[in-house]
BAFI-766879 format. One record per residue: residue number from 1; x, y, z of N, C-alpha, C in turn. Coordinates in pm, whole numbers, plus 50000, padded with zeros to 5 digits. Example, Ala and Ser with C-alpha at 12.3 -4.5 7.8 and 13.67 -1.06 7.14 Angstrom:
(1, (51319, 49431, 50780), (51230, 49550, 50780), (51320, 49670, 50780))
(2, (51285, 49775, 50708), (51367, 49894, 50714), (51290, 50003, 50787))
This chain:
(1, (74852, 37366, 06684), (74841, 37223, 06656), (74699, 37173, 06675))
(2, (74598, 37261, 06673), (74503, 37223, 06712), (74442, 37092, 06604))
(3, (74480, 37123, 06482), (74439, 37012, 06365), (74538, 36914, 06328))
(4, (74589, 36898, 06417), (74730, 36799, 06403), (74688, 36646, 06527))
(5, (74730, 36582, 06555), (74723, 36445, 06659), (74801, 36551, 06771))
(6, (74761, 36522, 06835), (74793, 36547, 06984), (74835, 36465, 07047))
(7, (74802, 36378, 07034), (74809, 36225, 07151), (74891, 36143, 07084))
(8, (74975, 36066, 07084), (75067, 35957, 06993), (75099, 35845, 07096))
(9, (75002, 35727, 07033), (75081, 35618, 07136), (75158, 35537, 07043))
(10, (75291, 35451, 07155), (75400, 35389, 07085), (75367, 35262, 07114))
(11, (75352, 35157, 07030), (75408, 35047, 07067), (75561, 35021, 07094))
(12, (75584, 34904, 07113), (75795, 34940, 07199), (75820, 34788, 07099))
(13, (75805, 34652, 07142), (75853, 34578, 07068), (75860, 34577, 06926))
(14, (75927, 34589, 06850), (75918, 34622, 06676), (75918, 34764, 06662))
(15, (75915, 34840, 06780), (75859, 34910, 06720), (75941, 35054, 06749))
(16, (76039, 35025, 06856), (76101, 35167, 06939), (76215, 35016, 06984))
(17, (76170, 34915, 06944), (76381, 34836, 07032), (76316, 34670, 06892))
(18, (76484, 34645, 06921), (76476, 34530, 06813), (76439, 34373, 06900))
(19, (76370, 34372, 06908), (76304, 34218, 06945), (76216, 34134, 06961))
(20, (76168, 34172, 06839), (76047, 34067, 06753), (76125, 33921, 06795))
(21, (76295, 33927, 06714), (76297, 33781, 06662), (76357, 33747, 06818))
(22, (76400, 33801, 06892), (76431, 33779, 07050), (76256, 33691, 07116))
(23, (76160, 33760, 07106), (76007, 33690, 07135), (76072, 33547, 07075))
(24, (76046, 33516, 06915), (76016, 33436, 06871), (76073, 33304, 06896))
(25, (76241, 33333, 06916), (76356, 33214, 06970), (76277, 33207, 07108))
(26, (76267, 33309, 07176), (76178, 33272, 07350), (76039, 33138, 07357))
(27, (75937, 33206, 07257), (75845, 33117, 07223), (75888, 33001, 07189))
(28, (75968, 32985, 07091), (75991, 32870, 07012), (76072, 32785, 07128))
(29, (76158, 32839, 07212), (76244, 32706, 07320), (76067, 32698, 07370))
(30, (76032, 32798, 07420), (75900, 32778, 07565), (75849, 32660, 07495))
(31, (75761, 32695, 07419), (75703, 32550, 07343), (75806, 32433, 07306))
(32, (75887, 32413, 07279), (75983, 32290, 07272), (75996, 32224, 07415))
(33, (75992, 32281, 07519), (75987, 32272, 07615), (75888, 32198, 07675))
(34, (75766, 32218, 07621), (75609, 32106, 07683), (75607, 32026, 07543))
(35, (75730, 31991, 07472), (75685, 31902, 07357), (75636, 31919, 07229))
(36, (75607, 32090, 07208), (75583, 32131, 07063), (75691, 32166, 07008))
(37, (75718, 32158, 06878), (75787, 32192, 06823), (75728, 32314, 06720))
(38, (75718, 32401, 06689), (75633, 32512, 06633), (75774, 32628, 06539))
(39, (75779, 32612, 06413), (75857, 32679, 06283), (75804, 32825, 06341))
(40, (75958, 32860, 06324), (75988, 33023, 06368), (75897, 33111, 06300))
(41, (75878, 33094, 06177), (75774, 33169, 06110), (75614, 33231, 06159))
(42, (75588, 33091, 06213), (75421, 33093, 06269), (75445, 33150, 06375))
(43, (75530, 33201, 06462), (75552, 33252, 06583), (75579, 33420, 06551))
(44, (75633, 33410, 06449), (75618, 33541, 06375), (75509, 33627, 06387))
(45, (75434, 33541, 06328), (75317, 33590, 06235), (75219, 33657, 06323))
(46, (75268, 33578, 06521), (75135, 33608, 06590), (75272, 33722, 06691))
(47, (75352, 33755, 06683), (75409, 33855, 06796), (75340, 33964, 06779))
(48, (75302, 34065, 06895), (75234, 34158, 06916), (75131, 34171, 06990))
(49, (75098, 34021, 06966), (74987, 33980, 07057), (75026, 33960, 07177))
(50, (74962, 33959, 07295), (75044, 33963, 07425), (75005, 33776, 07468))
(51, (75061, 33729, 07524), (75067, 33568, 07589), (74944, 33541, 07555))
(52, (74875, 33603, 07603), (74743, 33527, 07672), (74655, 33456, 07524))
(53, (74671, 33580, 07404), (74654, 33476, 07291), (74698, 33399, 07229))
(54, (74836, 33414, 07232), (74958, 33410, 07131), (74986, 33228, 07156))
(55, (74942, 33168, 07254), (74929, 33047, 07247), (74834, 32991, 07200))
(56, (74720, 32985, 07216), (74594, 32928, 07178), (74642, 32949, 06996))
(57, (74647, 33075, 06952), (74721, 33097, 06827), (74794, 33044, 06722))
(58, (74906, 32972, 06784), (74965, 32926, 06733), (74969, 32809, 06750))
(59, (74920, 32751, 06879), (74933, 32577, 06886), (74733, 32521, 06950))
(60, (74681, 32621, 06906), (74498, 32566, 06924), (74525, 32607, 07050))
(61, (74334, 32600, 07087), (74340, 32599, 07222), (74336, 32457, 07300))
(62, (74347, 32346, 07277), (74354, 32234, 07361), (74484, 32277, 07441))
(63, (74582, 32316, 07331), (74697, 32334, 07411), (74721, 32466, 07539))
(64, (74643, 32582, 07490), (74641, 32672, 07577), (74548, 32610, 07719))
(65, (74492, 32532, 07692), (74406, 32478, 07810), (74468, 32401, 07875))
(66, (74536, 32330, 07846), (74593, 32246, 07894), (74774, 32256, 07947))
(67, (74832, 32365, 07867), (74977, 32415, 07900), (75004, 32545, 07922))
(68, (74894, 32650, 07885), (74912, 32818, 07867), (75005, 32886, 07954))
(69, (74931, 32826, 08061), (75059, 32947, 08171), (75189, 32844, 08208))
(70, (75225, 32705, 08167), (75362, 32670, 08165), (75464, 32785, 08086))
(71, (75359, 32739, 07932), (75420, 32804, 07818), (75445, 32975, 07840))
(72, (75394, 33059, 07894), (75384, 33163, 07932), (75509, 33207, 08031))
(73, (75524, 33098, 08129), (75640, 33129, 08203), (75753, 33052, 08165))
(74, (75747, 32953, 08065), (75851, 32911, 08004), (75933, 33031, 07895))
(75, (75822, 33125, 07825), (75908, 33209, 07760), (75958, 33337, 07834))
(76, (75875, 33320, 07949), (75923, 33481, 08028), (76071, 33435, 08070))
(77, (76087, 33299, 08111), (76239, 33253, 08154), (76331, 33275, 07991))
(78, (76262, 33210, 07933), (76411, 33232, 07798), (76394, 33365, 07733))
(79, (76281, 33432, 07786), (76272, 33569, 07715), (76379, 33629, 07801))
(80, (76407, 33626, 07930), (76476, 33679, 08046), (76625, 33668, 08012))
(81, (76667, 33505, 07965), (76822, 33503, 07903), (76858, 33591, 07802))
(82, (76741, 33629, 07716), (76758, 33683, 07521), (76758, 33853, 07563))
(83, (76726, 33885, 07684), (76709, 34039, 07643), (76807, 34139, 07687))
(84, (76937, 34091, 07723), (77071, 34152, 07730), (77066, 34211, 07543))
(85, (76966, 34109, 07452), (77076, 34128, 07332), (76954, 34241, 07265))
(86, (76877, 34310, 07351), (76791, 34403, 07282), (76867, 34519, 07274))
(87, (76816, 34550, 07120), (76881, 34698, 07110), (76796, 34819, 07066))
(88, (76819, 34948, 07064), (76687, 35077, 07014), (76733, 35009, 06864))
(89, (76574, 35006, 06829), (76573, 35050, 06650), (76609, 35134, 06622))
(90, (76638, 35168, 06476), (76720, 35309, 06451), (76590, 35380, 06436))
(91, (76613, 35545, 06522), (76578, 35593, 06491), (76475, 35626, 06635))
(92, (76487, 35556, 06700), (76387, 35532, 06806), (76381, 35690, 06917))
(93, (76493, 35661, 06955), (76473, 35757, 07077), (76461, 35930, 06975))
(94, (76502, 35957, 06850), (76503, 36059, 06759), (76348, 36071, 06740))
(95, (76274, 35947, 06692), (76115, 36006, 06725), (76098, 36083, 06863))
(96, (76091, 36023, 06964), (76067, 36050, 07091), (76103, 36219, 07116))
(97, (76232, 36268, 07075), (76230, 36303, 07086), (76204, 36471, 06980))
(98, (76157, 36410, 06871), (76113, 36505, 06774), (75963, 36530, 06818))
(99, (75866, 36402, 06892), (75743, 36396, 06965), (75739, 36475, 07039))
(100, (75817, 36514, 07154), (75833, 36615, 07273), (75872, 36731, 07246))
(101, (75965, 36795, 07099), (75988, 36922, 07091), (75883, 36961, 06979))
(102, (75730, 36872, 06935), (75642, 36930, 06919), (75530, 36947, 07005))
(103, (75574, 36955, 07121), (75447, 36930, 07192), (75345, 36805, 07254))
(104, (75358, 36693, 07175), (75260, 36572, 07165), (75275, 36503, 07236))
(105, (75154, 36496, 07347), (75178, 36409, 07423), (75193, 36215, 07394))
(106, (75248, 36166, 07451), (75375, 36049, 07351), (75369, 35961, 07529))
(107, (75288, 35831, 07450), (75266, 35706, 07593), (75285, 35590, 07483))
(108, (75381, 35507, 07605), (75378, 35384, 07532), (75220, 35311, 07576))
(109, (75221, 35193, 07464), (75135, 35141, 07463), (75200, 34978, 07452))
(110, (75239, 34902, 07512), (75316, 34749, 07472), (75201, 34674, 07549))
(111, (75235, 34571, 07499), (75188, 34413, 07520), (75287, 34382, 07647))
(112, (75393, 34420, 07638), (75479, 34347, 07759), (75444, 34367, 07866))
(113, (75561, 34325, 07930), (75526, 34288, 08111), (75622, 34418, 08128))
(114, (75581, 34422, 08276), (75618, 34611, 08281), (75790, 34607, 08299))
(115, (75822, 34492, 08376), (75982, 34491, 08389), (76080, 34526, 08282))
(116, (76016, 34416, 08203), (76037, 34470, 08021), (76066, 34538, 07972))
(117, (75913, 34675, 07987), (75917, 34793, 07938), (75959, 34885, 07986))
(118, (76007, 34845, 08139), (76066, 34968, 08263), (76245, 34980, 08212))
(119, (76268, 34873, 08126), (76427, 34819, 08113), (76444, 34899, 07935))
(120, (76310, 34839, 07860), (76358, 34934, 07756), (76359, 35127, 07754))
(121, (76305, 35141, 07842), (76290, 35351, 07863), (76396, 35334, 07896))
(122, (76513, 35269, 07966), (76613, 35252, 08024), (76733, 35267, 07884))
(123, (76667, 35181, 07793), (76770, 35129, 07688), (76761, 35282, 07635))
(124, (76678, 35343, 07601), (76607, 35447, 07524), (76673, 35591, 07576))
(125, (76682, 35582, 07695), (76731, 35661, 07768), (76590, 35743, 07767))
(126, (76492, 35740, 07779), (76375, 35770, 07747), (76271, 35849, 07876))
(127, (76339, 35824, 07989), (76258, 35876, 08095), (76166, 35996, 08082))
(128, (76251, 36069, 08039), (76202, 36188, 08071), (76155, 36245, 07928))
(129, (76096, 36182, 07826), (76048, 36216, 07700), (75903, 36111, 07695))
(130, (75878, 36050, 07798), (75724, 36024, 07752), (75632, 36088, 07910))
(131, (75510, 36040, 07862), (75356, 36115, 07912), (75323, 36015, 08020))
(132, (75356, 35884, 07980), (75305, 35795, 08018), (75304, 35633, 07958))
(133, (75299, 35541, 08013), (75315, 35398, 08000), (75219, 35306, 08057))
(134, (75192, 35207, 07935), (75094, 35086, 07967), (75142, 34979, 07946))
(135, (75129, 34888, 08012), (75170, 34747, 07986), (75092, 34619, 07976))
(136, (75187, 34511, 07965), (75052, 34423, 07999), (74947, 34371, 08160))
(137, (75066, 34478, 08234), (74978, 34485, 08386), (74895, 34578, 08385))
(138, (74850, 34681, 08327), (74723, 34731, 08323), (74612, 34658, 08250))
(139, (74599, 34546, 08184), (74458, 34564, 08150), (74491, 34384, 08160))
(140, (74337, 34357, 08125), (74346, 34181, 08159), (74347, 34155, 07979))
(141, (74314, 34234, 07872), (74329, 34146, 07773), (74426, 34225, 07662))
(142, (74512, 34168, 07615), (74601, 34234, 07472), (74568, 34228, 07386))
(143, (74652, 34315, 07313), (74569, 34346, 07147), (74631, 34216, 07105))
(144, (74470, 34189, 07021), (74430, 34310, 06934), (74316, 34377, 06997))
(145, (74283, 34324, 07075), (74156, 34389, 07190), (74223, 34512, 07224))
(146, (74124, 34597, 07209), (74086, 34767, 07243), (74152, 34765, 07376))
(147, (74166, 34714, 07465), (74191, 34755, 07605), (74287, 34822, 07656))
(148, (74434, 34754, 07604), (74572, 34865, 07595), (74575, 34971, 07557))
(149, (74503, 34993, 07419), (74487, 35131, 07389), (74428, 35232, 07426))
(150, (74306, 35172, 07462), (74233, 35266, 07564), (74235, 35292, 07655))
(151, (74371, 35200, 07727), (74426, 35257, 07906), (74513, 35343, 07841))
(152, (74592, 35345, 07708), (74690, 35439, 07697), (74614, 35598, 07646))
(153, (74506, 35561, 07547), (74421, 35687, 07559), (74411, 35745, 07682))
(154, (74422, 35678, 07794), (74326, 35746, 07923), (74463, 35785, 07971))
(155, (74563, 35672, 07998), (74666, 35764, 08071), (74749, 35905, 08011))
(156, (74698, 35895, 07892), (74740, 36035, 07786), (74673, 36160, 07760))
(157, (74509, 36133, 07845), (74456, 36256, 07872), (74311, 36243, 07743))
(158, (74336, 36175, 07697), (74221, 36182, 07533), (74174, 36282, 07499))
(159, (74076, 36277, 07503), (74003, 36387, 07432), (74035, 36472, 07346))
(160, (74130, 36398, 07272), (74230, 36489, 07153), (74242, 36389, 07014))
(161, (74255, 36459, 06875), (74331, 36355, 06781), (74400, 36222, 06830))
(162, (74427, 36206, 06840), (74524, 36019, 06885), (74573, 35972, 06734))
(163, (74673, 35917, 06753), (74704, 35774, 06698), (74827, 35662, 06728))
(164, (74817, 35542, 06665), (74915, 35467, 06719), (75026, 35401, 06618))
(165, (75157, 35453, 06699), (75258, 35340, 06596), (75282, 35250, 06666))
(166, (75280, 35170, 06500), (75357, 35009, 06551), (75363, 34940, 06444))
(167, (75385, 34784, 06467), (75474, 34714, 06343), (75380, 34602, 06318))
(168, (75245, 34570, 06371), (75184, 34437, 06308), (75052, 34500, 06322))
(169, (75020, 34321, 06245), (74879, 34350, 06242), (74751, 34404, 06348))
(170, (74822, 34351, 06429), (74772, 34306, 06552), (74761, 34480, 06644))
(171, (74830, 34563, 06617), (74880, 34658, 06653), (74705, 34748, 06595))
(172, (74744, 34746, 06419), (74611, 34818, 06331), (74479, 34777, 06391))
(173, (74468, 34646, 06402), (74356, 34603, 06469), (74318, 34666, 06609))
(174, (74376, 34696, 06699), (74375, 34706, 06827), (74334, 34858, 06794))
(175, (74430, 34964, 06703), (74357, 35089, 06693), (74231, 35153, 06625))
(176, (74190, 35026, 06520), (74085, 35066, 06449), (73967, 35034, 06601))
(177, (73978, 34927, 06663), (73889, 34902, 06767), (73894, 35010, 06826))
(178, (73935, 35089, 06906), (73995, 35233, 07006), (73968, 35342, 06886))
(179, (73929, 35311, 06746), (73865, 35428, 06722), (73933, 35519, 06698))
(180, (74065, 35477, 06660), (74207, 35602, 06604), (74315, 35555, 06551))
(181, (74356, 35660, 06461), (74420, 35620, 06323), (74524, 35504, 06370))
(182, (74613, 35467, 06283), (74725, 35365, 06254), (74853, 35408, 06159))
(183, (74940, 35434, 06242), (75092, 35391, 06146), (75160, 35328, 06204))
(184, (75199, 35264, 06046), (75250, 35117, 06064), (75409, 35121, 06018))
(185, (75488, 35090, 06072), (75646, 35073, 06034), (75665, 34924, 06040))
(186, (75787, 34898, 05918), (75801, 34750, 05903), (75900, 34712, 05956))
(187, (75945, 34784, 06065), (76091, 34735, 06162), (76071, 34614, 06245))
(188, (75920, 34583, 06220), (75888, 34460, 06258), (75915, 34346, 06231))
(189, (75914, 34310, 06086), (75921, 34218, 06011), (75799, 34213, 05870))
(190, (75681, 34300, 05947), (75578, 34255, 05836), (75610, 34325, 05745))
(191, (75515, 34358, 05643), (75515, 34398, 05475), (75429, 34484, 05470))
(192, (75475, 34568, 05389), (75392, 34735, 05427), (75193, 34721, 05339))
(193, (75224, 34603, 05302), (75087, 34567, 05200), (74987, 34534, 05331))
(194, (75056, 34416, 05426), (74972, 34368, 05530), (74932, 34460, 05645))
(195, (75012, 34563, 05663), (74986, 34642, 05750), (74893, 34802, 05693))
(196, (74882, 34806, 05576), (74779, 34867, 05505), (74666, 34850, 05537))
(197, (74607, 34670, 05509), (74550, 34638, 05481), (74487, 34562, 05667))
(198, (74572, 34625, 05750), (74535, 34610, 05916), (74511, 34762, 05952))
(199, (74493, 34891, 05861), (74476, 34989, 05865), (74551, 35120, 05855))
(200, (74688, 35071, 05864), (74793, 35172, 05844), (74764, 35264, 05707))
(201, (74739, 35427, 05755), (74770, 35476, 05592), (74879, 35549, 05592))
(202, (74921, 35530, 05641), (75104, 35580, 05690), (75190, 35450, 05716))
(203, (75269, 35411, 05622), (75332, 35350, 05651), (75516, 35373, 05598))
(204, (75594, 35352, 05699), (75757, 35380, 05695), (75834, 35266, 05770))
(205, (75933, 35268, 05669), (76025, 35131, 05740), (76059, 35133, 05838))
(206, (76079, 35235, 05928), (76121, 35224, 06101), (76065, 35418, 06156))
(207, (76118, 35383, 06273), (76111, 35498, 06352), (76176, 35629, 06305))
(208, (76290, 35584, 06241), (76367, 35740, 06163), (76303, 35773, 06051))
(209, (76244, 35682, 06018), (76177, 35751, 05843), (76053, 35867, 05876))
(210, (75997, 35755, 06036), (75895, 35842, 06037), (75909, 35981, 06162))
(211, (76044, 35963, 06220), (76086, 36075, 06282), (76135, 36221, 06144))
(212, (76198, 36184, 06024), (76180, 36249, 05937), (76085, 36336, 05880))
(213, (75958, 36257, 05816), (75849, 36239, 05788), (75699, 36284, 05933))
(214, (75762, 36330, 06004), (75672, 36359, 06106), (75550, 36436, 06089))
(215, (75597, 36523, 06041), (75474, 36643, 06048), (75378, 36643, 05913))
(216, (75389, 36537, 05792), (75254, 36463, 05749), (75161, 36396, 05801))
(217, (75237, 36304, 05891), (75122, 36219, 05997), (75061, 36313, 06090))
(218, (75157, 36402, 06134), (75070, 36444, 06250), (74967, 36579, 06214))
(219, (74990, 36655, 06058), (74920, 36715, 06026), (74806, 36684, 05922))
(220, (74794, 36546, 05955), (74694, 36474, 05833), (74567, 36396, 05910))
(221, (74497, 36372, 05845), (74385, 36302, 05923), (74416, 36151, 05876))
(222, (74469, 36031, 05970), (74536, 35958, 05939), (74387, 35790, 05881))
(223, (74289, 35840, 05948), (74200, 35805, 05878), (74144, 35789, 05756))
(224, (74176, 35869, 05682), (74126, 35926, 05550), (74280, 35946, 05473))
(225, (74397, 35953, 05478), (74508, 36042, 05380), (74549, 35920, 05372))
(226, (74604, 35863, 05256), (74650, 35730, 05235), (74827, 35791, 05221))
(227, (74917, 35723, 05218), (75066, 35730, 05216), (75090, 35710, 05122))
(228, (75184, 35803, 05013), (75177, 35790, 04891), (75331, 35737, 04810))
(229, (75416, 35736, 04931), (75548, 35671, 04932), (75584, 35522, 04900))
């Protein structure tokens, strides 16, 4: 495998469990809550991003200056009611574990808060099929900033091929910064055009297409081979 990725980091929301639109109802009470009212859509558009932007984002920053960490712990409370109803994407724990009977070392990489992500390996049944985990308690800033990825590079050993799945823009951005490839699955919600065009040249509708489909990505230089599907 020496010419293959070695390293594979996961994003988890959109991306390995279903709850993009679980965030978005969270956001959308949090903000109703200090008086905004903010269309499910635009809340969409910014998930992936971890809190700390995802307000200024969507409602300016007067408001992040002035409400950020209400709004922040207003959605961690209704995020807290909504996540009984998370479930694995299809296909999820079948990557994971097609990742581990090739060898590749396999770290999440999320935006979330670690309770979160300690509850989805749980959902996943996942313990004992990854390398390693980052959250949003390792680093002070979320993607699309380089920083997650590059604690998950480090807790994964680097110095090898890398790349990262996940479901937004925000995701492509964060790996072109960190300097390694991008695939993009639309179990997110986005559109395989936008996530192209955030760097994905691999792109598949969820985790099983690309648990299928495995050993193109990981024997391709994901930089350079465009997806011809």
């Amino acid at each position: 495998m020496s010419d293959a990725a070695q390293l594979v980091l996961l994003d988890v929301d959109g991306t390995l469990v279903d709850t993009n639109q679980l965030h978005v109802i969270a956001w959308q009470r949090a903000f109703r809550g200090i008086g905004f009212e903010i269309p499910a859509w635009e809340i969409h558009r910014q998930v992936g991003k971890g809190g700390d932007k995802l307000v200024a984002a969507v409602a300016g920053e007067a408001a992040e200056r002035e409400h950020g960490d209400d709004v922040r712990s207003l959605h961690g409370d209704e995020f807290g009611a909504l996540i009984d109803e998370a479930r694995p994407l299809p296909g999820a724990r079948e990557l994971l574990l097609a990742l581990r009977a090739r060898g590749v070392t396999t770290v999440l990489a999320s935006s979330g808060r670690a309770e979160e992500v300690d509850r989805y390996i749980d959902l996943l049944a996942a313990r004992e099929l990854l390398d390693g985990v980052t959250t949003s308690a390792d680093v002070d800033a979320s993607k699309p900033a380089p920083d997650l990825v590059e604690a998950a590079l480090e807790r994964g050993g680097g110095g090898r091929p890398a790349l990262l799945v996940g479901d937004t823009v925000w995701d492509g951005e964060a790996a072109a910064r960190a300097g390694i490839g991008f695939v993009g699955l639309r179990s997110g919600g986005i559109g395989a055009a936008e996530l192209r065009a955030a760097g994905a040249t691999f792109v598949y509708d969820d985790a099983a297409e690309l648990a299928d489909r495995l050993e193109e990505v990981l024997f391709s230089d994901p930089s350079t081979k465009p997806h011809h599907s």
